[in-house]
Residue frames as qw, qx, qy, qz and C-alpha x, y, z in Angstrom:
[[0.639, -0.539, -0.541, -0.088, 88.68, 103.45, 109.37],
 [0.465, -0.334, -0.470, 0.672, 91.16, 104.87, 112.05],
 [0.072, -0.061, 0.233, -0.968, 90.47, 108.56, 111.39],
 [0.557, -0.428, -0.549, -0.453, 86.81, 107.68, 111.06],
 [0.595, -0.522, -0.550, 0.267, 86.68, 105.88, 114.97],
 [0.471, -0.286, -0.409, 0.727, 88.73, 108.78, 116.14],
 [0.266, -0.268, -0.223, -0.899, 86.38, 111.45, 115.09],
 [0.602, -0.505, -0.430, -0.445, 83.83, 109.46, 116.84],
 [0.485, -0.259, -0.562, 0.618, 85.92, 109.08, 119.93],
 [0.312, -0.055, -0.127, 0.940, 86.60, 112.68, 119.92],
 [0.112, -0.492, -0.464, -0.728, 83.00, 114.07, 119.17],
 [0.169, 0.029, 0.572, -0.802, 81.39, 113.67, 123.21],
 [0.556, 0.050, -0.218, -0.800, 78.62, 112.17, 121.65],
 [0.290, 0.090, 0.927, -0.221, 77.05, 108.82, 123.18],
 [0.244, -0.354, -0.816, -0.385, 74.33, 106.59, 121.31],
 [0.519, -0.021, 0.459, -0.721, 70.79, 106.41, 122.38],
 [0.749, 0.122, 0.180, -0.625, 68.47, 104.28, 122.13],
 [0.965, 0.178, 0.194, -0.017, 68.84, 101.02, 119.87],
 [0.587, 0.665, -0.342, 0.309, 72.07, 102.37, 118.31],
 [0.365, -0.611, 0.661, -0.237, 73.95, 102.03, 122.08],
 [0.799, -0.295, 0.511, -0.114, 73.59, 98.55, 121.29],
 [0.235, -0.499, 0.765, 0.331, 76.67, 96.35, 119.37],
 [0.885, 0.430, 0.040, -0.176, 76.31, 95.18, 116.03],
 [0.327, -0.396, 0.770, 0.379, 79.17, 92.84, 115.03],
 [0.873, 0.443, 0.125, -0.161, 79.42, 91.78, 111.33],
 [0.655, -0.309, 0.571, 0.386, 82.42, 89.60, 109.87],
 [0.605, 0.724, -0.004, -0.332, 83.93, 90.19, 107.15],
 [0.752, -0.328, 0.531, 0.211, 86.49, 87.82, 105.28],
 [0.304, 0.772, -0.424, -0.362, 89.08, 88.32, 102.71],
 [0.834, -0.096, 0.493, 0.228, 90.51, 85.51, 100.50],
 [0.276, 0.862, -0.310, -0.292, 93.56, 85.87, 98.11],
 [0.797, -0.134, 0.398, 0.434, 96.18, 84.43, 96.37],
 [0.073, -0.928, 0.272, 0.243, 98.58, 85.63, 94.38],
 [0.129, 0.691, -0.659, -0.268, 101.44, 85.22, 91.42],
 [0.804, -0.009, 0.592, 0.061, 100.10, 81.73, 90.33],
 [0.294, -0.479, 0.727, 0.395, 101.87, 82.25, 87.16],
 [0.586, 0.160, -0.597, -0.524, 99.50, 80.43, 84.34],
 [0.238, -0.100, -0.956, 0.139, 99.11, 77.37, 87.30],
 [0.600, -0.186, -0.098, -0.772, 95.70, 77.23, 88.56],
 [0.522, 0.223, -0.822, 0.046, 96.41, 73.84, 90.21],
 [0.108, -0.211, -0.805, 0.544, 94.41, 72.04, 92.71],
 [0.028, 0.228, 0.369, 0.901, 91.34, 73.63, 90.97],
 [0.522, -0.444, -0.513, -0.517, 88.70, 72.03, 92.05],
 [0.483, -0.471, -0.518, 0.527, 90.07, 71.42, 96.26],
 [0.200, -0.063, -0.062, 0.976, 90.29, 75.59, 95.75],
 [0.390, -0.351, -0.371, -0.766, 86.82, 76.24, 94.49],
 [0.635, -0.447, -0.577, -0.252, 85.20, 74.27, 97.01],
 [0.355, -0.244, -0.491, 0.758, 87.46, 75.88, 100.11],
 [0.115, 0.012, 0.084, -0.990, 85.84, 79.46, 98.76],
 [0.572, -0.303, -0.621, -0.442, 82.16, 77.75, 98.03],
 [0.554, -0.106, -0.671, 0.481, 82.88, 76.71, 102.31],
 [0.138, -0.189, -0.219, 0.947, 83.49, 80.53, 103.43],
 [0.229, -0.149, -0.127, -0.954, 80.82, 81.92, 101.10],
 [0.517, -0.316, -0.740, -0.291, 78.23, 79.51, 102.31],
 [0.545, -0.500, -0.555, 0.380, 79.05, 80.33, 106.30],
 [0.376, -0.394, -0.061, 0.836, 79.69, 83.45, 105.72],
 [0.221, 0.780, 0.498, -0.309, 77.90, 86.51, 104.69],
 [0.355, 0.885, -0.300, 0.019, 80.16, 88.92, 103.32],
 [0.692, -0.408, 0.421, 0.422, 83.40, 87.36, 101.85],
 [0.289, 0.898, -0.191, -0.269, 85.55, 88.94, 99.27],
 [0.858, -0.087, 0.392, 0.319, 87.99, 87.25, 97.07],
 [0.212, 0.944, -0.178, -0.180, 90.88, 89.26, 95.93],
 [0.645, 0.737, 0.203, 0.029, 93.48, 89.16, 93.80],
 [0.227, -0.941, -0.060, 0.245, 97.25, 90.26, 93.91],
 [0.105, 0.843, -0.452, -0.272, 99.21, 90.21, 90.85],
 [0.046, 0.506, -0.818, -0.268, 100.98, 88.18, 88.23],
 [0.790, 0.149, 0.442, -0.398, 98.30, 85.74, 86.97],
 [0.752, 0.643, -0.146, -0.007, 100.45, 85.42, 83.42],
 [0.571, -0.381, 0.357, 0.633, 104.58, 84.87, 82.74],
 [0.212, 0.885, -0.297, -0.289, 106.22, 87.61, 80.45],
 [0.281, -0.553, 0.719, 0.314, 109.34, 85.93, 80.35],
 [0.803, 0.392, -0.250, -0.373, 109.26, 83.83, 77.10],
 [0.133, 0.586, -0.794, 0.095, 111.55, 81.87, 78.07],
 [0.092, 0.026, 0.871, -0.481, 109.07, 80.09, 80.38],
 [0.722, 0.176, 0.035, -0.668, 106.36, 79.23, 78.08],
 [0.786, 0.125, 0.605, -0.025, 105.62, 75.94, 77.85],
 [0.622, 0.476, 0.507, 0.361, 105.44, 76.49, 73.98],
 [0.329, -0.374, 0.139, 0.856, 107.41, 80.01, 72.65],
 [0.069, 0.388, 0.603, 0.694, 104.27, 81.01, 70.56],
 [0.414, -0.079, 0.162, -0.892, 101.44, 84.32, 71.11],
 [0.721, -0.394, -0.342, -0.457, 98.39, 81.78, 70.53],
 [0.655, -0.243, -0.626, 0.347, 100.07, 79.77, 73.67],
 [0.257, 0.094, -0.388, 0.880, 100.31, 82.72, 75.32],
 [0.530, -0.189, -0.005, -0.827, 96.69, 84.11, 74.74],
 [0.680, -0.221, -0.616, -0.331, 95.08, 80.64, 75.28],
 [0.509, -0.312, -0.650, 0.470, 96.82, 79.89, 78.84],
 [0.081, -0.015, -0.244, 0.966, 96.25, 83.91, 79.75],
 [0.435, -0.199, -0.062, -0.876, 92.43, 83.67, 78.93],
 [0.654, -0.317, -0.687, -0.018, 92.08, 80.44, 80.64],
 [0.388, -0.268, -0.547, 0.692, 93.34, 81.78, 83.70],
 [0.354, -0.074, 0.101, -0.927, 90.97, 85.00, 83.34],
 [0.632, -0.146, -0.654, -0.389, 88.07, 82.53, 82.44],
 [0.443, 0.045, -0.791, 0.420, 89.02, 80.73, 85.39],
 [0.120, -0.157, -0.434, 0.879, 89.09, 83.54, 87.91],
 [0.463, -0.197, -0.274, -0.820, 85.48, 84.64, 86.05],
 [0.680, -0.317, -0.546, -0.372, 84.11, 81.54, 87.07],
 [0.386, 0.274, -0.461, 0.751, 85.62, 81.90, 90.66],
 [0.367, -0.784, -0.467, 0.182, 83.98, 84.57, 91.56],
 [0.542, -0.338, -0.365, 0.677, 86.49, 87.10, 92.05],
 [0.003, 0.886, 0.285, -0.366, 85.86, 90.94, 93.23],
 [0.141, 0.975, -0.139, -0.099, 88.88, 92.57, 92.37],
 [0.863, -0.148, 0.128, 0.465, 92.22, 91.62, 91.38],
 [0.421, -0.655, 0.373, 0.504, 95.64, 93.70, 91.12],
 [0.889, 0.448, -0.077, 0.064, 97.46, 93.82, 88.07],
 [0.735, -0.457, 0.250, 0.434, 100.85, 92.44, 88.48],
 [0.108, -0.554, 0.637, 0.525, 104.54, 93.49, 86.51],
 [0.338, -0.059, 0.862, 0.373, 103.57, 90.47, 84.24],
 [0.180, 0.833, 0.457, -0.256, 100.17, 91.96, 83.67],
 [0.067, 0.872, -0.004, -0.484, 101.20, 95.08, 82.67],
 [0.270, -0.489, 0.654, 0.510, 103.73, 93.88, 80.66],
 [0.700, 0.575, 0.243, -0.346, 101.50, 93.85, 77.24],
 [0.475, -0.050, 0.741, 0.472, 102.40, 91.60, 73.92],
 [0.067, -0.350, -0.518, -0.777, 100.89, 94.07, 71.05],
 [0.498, -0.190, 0.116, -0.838, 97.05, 93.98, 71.84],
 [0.625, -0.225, -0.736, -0.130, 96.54, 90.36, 72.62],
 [0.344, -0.251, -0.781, 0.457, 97.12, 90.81, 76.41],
 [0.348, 0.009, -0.068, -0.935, 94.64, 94.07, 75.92],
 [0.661, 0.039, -0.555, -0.504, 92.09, 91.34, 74.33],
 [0.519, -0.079, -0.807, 0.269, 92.63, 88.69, 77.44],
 [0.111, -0.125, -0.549, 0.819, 92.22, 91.18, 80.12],
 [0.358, -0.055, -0.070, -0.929, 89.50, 92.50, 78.66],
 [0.631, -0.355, -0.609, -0.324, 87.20, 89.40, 79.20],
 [0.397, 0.048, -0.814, 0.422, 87.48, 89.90, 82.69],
 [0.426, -0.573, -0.545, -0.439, 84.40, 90.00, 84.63],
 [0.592, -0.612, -0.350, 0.390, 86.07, 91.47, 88.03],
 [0.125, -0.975, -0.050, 0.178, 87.81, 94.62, 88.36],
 [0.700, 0.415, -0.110, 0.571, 91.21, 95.81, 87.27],
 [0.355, -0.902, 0.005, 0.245, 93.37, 97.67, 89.93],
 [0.655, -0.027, -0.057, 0.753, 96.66, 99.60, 89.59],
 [0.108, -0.909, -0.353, 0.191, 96.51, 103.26, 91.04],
 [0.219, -0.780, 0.377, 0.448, 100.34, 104.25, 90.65],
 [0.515, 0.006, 0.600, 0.612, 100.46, 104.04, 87.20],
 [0.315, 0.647, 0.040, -0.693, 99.42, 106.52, 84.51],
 [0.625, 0.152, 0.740, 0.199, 98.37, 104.36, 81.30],
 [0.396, 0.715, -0.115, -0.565, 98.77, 106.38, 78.00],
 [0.150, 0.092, -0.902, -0.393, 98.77, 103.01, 75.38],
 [0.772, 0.157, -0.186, -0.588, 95.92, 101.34, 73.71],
 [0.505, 0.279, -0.815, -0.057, 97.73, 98.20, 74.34],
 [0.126, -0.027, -0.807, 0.577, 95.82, 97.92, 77.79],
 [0.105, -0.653, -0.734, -0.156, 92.32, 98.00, 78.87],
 [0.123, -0.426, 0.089, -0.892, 90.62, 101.44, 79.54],
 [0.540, -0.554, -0.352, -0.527, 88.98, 100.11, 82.24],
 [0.569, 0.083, -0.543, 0.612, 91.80, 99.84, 84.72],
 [0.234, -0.882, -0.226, -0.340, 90.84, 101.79, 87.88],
 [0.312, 0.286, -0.754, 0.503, 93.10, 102.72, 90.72],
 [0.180, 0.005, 0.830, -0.528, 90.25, 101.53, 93.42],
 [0.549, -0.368, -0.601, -0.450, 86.80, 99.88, 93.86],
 [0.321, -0.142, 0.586, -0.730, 84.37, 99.97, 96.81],
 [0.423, -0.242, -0.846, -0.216, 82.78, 96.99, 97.94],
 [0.596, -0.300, 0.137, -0.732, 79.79, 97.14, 100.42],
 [0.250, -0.012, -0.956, 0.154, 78.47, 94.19, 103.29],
 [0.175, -0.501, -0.697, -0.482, 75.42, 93.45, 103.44],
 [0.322, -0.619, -0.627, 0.346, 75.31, 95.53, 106.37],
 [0.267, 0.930, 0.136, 0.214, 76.55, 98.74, 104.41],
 [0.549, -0.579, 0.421, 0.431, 79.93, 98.36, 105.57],
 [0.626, 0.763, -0.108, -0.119, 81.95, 100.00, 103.15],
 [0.677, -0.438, 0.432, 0.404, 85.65, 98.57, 102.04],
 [0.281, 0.885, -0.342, -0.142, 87.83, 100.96, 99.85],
 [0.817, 0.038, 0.409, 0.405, 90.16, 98.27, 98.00],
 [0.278, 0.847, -0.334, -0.305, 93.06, 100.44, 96.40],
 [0.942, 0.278, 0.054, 0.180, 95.55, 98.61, 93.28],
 [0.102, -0.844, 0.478, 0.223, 99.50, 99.23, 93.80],
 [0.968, 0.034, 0.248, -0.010, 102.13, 97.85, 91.70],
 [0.515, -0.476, 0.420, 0.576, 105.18, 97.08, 90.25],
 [0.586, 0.774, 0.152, -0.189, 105.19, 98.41, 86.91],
 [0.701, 0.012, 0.413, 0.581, 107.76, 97.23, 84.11],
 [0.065, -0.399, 0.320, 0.857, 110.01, 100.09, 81.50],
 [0.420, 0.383, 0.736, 0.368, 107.34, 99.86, 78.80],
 [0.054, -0.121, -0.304, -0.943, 106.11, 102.90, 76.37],
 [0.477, -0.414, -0.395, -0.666, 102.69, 104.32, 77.42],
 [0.646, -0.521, -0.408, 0.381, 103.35, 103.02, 81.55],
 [0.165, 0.527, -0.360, 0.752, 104.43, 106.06, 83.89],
 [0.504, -0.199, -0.635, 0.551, 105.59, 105.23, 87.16],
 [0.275, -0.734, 0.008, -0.621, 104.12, 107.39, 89.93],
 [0.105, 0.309, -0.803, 0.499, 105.51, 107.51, 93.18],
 [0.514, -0.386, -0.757, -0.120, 103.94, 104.32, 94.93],
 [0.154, -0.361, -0.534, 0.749, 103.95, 105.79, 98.99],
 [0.146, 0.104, -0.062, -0.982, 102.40, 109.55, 97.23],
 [0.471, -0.112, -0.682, -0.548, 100.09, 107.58, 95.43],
 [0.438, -0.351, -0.807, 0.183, 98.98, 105.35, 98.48],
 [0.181, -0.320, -0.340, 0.866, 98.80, 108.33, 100.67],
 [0.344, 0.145, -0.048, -0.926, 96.19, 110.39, 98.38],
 [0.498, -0.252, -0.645, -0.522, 94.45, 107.54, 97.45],
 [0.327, -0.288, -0.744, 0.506, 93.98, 106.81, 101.32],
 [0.111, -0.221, -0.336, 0.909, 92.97, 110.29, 102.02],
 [0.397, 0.051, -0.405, -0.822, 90.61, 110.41, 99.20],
 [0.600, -0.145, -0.726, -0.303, 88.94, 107.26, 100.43],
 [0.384, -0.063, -0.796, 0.464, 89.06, 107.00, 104.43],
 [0.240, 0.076, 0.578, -0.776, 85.97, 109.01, 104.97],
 [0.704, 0.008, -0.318, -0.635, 83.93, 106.78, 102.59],
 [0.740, 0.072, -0.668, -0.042, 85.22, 103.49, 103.99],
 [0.439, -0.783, 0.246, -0.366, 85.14, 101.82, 107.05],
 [0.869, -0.242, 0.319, 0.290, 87.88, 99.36, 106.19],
 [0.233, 0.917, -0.088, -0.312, 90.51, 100.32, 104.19],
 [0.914, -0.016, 0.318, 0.253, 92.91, 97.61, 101.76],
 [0.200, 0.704, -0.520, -0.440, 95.75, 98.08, 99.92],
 [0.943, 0.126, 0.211, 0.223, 95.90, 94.82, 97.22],
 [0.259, -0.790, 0.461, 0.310, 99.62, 95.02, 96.35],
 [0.932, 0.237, 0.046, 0.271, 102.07, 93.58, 93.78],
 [0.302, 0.822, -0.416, 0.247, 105.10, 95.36, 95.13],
 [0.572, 0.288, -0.672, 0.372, 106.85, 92.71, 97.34],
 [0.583, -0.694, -0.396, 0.147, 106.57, 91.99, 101.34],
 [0.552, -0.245, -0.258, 0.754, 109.60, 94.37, 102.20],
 [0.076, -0.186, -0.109, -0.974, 107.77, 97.23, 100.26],
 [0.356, -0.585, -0.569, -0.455, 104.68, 96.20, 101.47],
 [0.643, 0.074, -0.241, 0.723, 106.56, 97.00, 104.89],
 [0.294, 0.030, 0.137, 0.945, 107.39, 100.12, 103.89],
 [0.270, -0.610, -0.381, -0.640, 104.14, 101.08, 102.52],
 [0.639, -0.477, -0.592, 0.118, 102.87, 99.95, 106.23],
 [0.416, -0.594, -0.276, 0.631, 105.33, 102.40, 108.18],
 [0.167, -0.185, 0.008, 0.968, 104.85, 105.46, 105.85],
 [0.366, -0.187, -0.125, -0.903, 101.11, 105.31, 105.12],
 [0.002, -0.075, -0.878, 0.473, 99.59, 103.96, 108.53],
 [0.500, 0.078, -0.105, -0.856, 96.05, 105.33, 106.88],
 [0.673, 0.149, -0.647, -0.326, 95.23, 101.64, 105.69],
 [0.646, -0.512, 0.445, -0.351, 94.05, 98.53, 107.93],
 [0.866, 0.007, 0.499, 0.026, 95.23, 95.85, 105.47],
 [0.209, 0.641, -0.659, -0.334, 97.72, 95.04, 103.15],
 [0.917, 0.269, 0.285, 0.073, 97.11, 91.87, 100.73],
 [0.175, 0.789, -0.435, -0.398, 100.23, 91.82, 98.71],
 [0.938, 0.268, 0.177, 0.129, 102.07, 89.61, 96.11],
 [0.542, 0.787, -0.283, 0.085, 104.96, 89.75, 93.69],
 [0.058, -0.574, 0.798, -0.173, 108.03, 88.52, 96.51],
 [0.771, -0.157, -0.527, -0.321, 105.94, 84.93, 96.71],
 [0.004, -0.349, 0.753, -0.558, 105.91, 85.22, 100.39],
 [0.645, -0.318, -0.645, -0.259, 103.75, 82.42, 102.04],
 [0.075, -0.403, 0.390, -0.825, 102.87, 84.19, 105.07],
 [0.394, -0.314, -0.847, -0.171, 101.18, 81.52, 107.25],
 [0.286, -0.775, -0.411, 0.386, 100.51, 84.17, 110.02],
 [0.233, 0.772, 0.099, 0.583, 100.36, 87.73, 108.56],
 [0.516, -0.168, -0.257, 0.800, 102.35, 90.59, 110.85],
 [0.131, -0.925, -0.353, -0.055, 101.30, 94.11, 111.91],
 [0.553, 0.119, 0.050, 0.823, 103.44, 96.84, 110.96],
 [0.119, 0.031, -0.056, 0.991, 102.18, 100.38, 112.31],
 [0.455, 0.253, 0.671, -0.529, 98.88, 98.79, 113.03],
 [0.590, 0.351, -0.398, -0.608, 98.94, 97.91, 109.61],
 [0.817, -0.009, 0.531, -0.224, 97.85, 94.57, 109.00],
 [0.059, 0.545, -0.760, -0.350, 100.43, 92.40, 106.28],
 [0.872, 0.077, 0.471, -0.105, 99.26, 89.37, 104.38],
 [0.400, 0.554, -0.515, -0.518, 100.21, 87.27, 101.64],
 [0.942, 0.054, 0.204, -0.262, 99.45, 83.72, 100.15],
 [0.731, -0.356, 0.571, 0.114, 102.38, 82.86, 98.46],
 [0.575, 0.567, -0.424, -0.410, 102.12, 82.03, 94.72],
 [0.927, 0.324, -0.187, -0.004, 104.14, 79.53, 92.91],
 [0.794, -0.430, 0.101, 0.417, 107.16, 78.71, 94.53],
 [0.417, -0.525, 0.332, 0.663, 109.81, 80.68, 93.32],
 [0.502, 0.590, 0.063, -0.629, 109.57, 81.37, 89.97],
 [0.424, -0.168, 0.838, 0.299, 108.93, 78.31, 88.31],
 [0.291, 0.017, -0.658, -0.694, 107.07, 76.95, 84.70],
 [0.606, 0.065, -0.329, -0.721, 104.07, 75.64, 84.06],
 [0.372, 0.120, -0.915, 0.099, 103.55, 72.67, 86.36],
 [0.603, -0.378, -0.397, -0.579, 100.27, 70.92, 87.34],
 [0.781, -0.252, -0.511, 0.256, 101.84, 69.15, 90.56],
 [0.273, 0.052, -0.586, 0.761, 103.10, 72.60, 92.43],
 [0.159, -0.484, -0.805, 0.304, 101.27, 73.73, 95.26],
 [0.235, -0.683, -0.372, -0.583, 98.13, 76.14, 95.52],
 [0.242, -0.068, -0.521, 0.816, 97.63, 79.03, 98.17],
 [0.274, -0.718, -0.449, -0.456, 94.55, 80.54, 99.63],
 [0.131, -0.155, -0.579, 0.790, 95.19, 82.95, 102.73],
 [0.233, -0.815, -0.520, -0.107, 92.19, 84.11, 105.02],
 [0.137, -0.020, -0.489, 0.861, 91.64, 87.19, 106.87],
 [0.366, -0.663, -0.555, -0.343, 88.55, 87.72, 109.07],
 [0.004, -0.166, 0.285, -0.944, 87.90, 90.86, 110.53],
 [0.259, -0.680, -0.671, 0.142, 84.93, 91.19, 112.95],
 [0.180, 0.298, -0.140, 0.927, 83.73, 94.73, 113.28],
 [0.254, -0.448, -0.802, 0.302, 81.67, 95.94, 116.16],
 [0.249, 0.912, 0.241, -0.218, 79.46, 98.99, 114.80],
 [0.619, 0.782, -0.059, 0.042, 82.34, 100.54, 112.64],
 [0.528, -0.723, 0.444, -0.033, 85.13, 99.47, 115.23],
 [0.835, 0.106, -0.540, -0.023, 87.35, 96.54, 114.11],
 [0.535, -0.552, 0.521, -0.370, 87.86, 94.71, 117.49],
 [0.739, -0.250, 0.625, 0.042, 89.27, 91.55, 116.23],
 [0.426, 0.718, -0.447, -0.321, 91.27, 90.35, 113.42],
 [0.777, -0.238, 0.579, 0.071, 92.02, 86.21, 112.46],
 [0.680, 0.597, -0.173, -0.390, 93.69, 84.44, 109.86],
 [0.704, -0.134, 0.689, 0.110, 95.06, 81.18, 108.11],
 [0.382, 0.622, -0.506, -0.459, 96.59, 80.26, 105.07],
 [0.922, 0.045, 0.380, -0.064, 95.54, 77.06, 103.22],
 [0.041, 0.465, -0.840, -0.276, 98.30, 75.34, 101.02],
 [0.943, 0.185, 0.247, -0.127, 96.75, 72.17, 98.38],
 [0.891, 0.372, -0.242, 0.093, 98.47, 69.62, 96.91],
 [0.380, 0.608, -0.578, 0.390, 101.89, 69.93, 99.25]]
């Protein structure tokens, strides 16, 4: 979006006619992040996003990483069918949901033969992860490294997937910044919003923020930061919801995160930017 306005600063060209006059249309992001197999508070969550999409025209519900646990250690029950059953409930879930697009996190990626192939694959929303090069069969081929979504005014929003990516055979790391940077450049004269969803931590998300200033949002995960007011770094715009507290098991009683952001653009301007971060059950 920024080089986009400044091209239109810089052109000497003035509206006429019906187009001199301001169209504002809202648009509103909801995320969460690293719940871990917990899905808790299920039904006080569905009915917060059922709220937004009802007052709201165009709202997007994204996605940012670590919806499973790798770590055997921290399975309820130390067996693959426990693993696939809680990993395609939580896709299932997120099908019925609603959501646009979701990240894959480190735990994601981190594949158990071809079962966590076979899980992901029922998902009925996108797969992101841009800075990775995927040469195994043990993952879906339908990973992408971005998706454009559209509002119902034809506002376009270029949602790119970054992540942390674990030492496995058939993963290759690409440098995350390079990666952000061309996928920006490739995308910032189709869009007139521009997201990174993240699973690389708030301090890299940071980073990302002060070395590719191309982007107007960052959604990130993976450090479970519960960011009840989100921060502008290089006029980048920083969220995150939080996850599961630290990085606990399998427990129906910890709390659930939903962060907002609602951007108001005024013809292809953004001129205003709010947001709040619900917390259930705490």
């Amino acid at each position: 979006m920024k080089k986009r306005e400044a091209q239109k600063q810089d052109s000497g060209s003035e509206p006429v006619g019906d187009r001199a006059k301001p169209t504002k249309t809202t648009v509103v992001f909801l995320y969460d992040n690293d719940t871990h197999w917990n899905l808790n508070y299920l039904e006080a969550f569905r009915e917060k996003i059922k709220s937004y999409r009802e007052r709201y025209e165009n709202v997007f519900l994204l996605y940012a990483g670590d919806m499973f646990i790798r770590h055997r250690h921290r399975w309820p029950e130390d067996t693959m069918a426990y693993y696939e059953e809680r990993s395609a409930f939580m896709v299932d879930t997120m099908n019925t949901l609603g959501y646009d697009a979701a990240t894959l996190g480190n735990h994601e990626l981190y594949y158990y033969g071809t079962v966590t192939r076979r899980v992901l694959e029922r998902a009925e929303f996108p797969l992101l992860v841009a800075n990775v090069d995927i040469k195994t069969d043990r993952l879906p081929v339908t990973i992408r490294p971005h998706l454009i979504l559209e509002t119902g005014a034809g506002h376009r929003v270029a949602v790119v997937g970054l992540s942390e990516i674990p030492d496995l055979e058939g993963l290759h790391r690409l440098d995350l910044f390079e990666t952000a940077r061309v996928q920006a450049e490739e995308l910032r004269e189709k869009a007139d919003i521009l997201v990174a969803l993240t699973h690389i931590s708030y301090p890299r998300d940071r980073e990302l923020a002060s070395k590719v200033p191309e982007y107007d949002l960052i959604i990130g995960g993976h450090s479970h930061t519960p960011m009840e007011k989100t921060e502008v770094v290089n006029s980048v715009q920083i969220a995150q919801a939080g996850g599961v507290p630290g990085h606990l098991p399998v427990d129906g009683s910890l709390p659930k995160y939903l962060g907002r952001v609602k951007l108001i653009l005024e013809n292809e301007h953004l001129v205003e930017r709010d947001t709040k971060l619900y917390c259930f059950g705490d």
